[in-house]
BATORLO-449019 format. One record per residue (C-alpha): residue number from 1; residue in three letters; x, y, z negated. Coordinates in Angstrom, 2 decimals. Example, Ala and Ser with C-alpha at 12.3 -4.5 7.8 and 13.67 -1.06 7.14 Angstrom:
+-----+-----+---------+---------+---------+
|   k |   r |      c1 |      c2 |      c3 |
+-----+-----+---------+---------+---------+
|   1 | Ala |   12.30 |   -4.50 |   -7.80 |
|   2 | Ser |   13.67 |   -1.06 |   -7.14 |
+-----+-----+---------+---------+---------+
//
This chain:
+-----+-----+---------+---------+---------+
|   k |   r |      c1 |      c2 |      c3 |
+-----+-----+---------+---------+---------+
|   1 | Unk |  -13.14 |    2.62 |   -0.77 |
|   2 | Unk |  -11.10 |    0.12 |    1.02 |
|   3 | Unk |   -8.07 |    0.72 |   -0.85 |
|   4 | Unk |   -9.84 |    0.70 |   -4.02 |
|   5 | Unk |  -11.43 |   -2.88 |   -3.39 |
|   6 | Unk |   -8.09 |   -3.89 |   -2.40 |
|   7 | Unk |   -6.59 |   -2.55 |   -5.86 |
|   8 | Unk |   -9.24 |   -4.00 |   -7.22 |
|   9 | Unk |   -8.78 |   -7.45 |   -5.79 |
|  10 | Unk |   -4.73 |   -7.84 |   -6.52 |
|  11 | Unk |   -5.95 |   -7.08 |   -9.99 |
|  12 | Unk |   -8.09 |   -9.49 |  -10.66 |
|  13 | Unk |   -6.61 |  -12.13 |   -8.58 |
|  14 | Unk |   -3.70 |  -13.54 |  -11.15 |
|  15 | Unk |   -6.56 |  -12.95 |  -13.73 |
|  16 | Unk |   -9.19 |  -14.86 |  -11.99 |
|  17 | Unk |   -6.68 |  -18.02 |  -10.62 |
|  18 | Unk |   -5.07 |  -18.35 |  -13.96 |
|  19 | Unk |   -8.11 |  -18.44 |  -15.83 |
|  20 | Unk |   -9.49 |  -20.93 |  -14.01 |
|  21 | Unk |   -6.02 |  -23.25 |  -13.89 |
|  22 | Unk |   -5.48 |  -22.82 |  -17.28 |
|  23 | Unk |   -9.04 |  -24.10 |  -18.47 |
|  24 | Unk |   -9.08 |  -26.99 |  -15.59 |
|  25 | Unk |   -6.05 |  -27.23 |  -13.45 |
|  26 | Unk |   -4.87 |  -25.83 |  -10.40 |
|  27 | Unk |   -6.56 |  -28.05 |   -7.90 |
|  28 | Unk |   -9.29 |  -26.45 |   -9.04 |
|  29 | Unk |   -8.35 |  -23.17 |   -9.17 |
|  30 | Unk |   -7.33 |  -23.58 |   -5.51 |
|  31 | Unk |  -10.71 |  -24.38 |   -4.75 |
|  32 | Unk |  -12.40 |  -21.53 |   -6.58 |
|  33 | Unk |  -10.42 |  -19.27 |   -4.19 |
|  34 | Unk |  -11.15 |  -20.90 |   -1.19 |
|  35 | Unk |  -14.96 |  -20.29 |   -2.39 |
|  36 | Unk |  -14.47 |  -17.14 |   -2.71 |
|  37 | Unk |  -13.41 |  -16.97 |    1.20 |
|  38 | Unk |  -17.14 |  -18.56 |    1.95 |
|  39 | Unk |  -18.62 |  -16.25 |    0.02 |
|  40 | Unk |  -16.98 |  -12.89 |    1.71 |
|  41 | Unk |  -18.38 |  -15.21 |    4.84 |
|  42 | Unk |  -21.35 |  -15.66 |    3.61 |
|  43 | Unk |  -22.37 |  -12.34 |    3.07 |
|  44 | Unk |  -20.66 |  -10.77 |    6.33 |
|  45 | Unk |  -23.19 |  -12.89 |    8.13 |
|  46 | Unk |  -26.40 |  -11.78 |    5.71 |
|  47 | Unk |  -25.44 |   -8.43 |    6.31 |
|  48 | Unk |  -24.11 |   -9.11 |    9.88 |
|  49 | Unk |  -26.47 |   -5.63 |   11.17 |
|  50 | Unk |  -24.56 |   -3.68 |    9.52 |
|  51 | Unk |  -21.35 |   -3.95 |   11.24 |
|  52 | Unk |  -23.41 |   -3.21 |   14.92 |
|  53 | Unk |  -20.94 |   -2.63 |   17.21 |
|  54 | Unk |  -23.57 |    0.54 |   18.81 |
|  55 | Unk |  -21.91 |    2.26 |   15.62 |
|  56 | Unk |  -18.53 |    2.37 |   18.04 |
|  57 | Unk |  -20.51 |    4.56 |   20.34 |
|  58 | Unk |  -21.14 |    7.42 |   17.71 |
|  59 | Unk |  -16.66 |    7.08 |   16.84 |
|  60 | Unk |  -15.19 |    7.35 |   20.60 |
|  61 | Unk |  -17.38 |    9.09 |   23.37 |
|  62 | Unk |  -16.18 |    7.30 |   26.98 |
|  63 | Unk |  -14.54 |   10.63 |   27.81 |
|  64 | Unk |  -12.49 |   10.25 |   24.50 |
|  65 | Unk |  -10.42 |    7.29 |   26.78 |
|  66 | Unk |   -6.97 |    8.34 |   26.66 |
|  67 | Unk |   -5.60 |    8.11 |   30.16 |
|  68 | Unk |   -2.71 |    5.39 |   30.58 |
|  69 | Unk |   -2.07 |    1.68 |   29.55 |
|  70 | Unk |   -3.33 |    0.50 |   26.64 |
|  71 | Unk |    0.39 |    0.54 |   24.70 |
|  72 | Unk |    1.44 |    3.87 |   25.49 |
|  73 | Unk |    1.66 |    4.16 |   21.89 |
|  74 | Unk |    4.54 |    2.33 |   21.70 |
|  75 | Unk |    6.25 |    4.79 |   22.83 |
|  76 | Unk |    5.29 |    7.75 |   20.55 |
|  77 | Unk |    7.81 |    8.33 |   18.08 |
|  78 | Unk |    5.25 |    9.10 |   15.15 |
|  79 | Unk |    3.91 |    5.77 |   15.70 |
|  80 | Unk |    6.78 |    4.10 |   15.16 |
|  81 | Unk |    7.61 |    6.42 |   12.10 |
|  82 | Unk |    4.15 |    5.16 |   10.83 |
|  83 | Unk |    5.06 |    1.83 |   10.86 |
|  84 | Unk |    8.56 |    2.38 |    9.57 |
|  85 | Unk |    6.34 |    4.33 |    6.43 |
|  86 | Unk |    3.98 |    1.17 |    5.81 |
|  87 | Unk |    7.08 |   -1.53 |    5.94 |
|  88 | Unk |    8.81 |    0.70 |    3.20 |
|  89 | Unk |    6.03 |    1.48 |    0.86 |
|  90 | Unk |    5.19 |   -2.31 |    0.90 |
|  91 | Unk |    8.36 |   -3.18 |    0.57 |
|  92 | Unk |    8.43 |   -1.40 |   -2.27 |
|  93 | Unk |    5.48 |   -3.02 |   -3.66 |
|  94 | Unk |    6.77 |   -6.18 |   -2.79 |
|  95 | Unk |    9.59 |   -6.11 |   -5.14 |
|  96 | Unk |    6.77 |   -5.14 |   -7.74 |
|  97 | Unk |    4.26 |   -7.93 |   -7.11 |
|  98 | Unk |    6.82 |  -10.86 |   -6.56 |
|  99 | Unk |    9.22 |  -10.04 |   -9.60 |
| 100 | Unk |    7.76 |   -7.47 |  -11.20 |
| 101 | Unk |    7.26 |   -9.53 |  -14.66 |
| 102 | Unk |   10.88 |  -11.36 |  -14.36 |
| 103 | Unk |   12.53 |   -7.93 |  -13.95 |
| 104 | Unk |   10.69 |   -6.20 |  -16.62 |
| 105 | Unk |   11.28 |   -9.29 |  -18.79 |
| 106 | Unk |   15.15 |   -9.53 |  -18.16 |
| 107 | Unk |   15.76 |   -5.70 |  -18.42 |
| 108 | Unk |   13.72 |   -4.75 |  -21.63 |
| 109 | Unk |   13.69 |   -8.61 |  -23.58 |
| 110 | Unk |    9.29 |   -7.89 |  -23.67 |
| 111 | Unk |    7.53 |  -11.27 |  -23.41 |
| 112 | Unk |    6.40 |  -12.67 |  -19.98 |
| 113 | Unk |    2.87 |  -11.76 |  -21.10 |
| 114 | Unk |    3.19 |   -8.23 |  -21.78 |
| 115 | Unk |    5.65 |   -8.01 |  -18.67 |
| 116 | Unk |    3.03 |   -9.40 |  -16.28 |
| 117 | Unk |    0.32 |   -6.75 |  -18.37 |
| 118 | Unk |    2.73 |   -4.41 |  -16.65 |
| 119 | Unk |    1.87 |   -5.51 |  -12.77 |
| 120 | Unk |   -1.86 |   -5.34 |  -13.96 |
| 121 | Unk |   -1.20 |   -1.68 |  -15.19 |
| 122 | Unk |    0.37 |   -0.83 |  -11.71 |
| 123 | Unk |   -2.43 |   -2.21 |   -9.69 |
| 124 | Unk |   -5.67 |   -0.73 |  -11.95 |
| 125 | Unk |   -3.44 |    2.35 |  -11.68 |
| 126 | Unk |   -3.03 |    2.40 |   -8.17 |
| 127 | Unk |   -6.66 |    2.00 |   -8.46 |
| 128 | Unk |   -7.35 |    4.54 |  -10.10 |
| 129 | Unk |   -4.81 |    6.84 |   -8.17 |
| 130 | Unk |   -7.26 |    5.55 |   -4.58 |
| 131 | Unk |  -10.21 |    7.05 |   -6.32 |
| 132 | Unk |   -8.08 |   10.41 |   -6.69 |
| 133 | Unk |   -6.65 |   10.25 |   -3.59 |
| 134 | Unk |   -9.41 |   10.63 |   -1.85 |
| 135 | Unk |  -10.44 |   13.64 |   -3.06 |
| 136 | Unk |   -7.11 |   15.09 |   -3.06 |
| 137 | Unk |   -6.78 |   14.01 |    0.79 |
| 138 | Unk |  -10.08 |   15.97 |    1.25 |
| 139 | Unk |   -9.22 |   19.21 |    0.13 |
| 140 | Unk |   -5.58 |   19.38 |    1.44 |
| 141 | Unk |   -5.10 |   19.55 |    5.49 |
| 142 | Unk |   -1.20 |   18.64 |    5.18 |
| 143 | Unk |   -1.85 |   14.91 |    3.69 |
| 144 | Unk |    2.26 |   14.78 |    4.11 |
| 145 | Unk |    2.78 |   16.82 |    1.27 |
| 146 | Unk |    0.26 |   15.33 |   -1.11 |
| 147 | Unk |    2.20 |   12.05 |   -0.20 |
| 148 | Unk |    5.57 |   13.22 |   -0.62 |
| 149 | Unk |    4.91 |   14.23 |   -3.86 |
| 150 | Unk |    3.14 |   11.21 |   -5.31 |
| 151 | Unk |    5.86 |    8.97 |   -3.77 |
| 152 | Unk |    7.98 |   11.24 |   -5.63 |
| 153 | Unk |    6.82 |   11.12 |   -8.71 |
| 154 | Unk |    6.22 |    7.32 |   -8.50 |
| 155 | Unk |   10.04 |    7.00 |   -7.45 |
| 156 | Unk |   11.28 |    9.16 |  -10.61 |
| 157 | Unk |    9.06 |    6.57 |  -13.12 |
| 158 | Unk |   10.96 |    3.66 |  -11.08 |
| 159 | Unk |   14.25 |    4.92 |  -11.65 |
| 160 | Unk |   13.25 |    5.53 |  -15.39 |
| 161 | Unk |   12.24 |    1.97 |  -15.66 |
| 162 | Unk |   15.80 |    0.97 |  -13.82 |
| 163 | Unk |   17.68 |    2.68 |  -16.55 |
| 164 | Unk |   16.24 |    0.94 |  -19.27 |
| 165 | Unk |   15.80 |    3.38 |  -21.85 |
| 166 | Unk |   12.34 |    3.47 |  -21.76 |
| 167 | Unk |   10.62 |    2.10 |  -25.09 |
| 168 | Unk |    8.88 |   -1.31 |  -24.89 |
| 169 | Unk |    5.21 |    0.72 |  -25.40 |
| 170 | Unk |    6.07 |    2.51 |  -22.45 |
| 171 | Unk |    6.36 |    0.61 |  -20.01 |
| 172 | Unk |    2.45 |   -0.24 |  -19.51 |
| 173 | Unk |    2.18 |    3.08 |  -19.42 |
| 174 | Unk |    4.86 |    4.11 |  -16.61 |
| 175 | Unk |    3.74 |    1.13 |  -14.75 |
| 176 | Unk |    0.35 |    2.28 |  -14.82 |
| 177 | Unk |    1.54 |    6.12 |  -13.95 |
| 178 | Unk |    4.29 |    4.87 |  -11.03 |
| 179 | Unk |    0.88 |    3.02 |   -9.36 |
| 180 | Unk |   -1.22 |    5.87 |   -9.35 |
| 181 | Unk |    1.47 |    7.88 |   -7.67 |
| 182 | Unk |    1.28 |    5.20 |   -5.20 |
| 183 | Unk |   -2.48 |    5.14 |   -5.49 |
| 184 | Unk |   -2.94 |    8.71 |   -4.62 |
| 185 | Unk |   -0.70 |    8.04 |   -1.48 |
| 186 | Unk |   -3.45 |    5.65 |   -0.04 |
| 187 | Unk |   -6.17 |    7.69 |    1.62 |
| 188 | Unk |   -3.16 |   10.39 |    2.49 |
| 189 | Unk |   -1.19 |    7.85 |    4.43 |
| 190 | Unk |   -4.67 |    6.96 |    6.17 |
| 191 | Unk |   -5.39 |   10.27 |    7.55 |
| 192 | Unk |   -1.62 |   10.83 |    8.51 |
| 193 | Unk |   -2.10 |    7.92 |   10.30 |
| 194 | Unk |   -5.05 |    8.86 |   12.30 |
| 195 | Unk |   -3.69 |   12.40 |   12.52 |
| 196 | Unk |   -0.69 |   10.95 |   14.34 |
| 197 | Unk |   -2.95 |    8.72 |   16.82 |
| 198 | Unk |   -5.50 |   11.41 |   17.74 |
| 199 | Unk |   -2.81 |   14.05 |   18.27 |
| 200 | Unk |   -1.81 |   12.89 |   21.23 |
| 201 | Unk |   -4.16 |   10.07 |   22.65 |
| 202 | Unk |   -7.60 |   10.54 |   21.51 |
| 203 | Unk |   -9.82 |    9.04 |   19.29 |
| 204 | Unk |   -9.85 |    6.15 |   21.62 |
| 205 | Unk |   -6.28 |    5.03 |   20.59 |
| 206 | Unk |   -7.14 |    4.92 |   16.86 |
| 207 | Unk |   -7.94 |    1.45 |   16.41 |
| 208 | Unk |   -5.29 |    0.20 |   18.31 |
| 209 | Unk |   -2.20 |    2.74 |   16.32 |
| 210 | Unk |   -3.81 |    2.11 |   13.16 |
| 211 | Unk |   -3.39 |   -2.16 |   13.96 |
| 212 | Unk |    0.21 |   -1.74 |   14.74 |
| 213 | Unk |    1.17 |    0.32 |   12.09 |
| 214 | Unk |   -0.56 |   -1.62 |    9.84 |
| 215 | Unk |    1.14 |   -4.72 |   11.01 |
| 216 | Unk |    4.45 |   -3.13 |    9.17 |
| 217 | Unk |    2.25 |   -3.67 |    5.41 |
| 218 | Unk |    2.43 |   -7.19 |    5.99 |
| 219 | Unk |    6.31 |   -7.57 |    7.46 |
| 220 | Unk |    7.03 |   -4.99 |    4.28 |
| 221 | Unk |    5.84 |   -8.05 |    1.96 |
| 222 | Unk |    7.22 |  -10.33 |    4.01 |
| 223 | Unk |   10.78 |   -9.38 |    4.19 |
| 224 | Unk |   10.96 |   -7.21 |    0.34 |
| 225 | Unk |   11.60 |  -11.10 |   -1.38 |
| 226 | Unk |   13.90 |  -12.35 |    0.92 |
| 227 | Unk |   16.34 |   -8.75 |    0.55 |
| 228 | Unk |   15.73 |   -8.61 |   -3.35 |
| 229 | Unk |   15.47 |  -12.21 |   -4.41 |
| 230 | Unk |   19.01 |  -12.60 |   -4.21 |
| 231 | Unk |   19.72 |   -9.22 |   -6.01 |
| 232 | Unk |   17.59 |  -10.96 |   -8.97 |
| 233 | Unk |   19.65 |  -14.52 |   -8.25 |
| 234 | Unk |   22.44 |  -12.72 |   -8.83 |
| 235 | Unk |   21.61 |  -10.90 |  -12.10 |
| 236 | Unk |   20.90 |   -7.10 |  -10.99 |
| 237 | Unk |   17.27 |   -6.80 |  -11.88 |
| 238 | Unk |   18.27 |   -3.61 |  -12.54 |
| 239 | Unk |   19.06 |   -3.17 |   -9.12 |
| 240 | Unk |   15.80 |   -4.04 |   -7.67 |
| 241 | Unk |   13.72 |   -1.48 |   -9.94 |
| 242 | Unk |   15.88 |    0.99 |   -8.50 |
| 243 | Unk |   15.31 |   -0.21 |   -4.74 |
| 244 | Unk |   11.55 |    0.29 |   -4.92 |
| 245 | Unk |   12.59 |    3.82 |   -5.85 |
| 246 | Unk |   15.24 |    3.77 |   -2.41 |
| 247 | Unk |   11.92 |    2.81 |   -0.56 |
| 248 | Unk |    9.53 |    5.19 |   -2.16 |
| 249 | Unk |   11.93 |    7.93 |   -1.29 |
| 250 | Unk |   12.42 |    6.48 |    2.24 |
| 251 | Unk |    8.55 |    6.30 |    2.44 |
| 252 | Unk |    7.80 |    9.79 |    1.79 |
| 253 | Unk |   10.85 |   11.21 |    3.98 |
| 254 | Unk |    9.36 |    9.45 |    6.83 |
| 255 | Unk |    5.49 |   10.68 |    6.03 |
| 256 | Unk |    7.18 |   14.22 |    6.11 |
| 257 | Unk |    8.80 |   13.55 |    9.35 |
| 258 | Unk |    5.68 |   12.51 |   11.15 |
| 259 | Unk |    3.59 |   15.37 |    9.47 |
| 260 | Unk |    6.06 |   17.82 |   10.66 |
| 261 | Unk |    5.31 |   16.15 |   14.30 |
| 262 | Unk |    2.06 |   16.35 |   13.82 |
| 263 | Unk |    1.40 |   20.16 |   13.20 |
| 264 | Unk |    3.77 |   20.38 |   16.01 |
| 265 | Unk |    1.45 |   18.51 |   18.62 |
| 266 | Unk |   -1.06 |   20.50 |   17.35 |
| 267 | Unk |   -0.23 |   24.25 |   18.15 |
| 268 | Unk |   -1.16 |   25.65 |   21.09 |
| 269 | Unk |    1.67 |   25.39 |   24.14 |
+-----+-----+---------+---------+---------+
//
């Protein structure tokens, strides 16, 4: 559910801003988004009781405490493989959400409006690929595979899109597909995650893997314009549709490495 509100939310984001610039200007559009920060506030204090922190006692039992210091994670190789997998699949979608319109603009001649109809499909896709996710992480206990092969499939679309030969009516379409591949990814990538931090320290370490690895989503966005803009300076927007396959390949090779480490913690010595 929190990766579908997130989907959700990059949707309707350019929507919602331009809307509002484009019928005022974009003072005020700047302000509608800062309200709705206050609102998100506003009800996290209303509904403050639900986020009791007793609830913790229910998720990690005090024997659950790994043993240790508190970054012994650091030096767990999955962990670090975990973090290596969020930097490249937001990389990935970096390259998407920063130039996705200009490439798909320069490399199939489709008007700015219908190319940035193509981010929208990607990100209602992805949507839609959470929902199924979920369900697919539910019934499948090695959430590596189900990753590796809707990064897969979301890698071949990419490299279809680099080549250029897909038709102008497709390409709402094979956005829309390459972000559910993504999509489906999300809730798989969640329980590798947790799968890797409970393997070998506890319940207790969750919160604390799951921060750090996380950290690499946002150094993923950070870094994916300041590798690629230059590509797109330069001409090859070609290029860059083709590196957000590189990534989603990377991306799943590394899920597969730290499932294979995890069913390996997990047999009996």
């Amino acid at each position: 559910m929190h990766g579908l509100s997130g989907n959700l939310g990059w949707a309707a984001a350019p929507v919602f801003m331009t809307a509002i610039a484009t019928a005022t200007d974009w003072h005020v559009a700047g302000f509608a988004a800062a309200g709705v920060a206050l609102a998100v506030l506003a009800l996290l204090v209303l509904r403050r009781e639900v986020l009791d922190d007793r609830a913790a006692a229910t998720v990690v039992a005090p024997k659950e405490v790994p043993a240790g210091g508190q970054l012994d994670f650091l030096r767990s190789g999955a962990v670090w493989l975990c973090f290596v997998f969020f930097f490249l699949i937001t990389g990935a979608f970096g390259i998407l959400q920063s130039y996705g319109p200009s490439i798909l603009n320069h490399v199939y001649g489709v008007s700015l409006e219908l190319a940035a109809g193509g981010l929208t499909a990607y990100l209602l896709g992805s949507a839609a690929g959470m929902v199924a996710g979920g369900f697919v992480a539910a019934r499948l206990d090695n959430s590596d595979s189900a990753i590796a092969v809707a990064l897969a499939a979301a890698a071949v679309v990419a490299l279809l899109l680099a080549s250029g030969v897909a038709p102008a009516w497709a390409l709402l379409p094979l956005m829309a597909l390459m972000g559910f591949g993504v999509g489906v990814a999300g809730p798989n990538r969640d329980l590798l995650v947790r799968k890797a931090a409970t393997a070998r320290f506890g319940k207790a370490s969750y919160g604390r893997v799951y921060g750090f690895v996380y950290s690499g989503l946002d150094l993923g966005l950070a870094v994916s314009p300041i590798v690629f803009g230059p590509l797109l300076d330069a001409g090859y927007f070609r290029a860059a549709l083709a590196g957000v396959a590189v990534l989603q390949i990377a991306a799943l090779l590394s899920a597969l490495r730290v499932g294979r480490g995890v069913r390996q913690a997990a047999r009996p010595a």
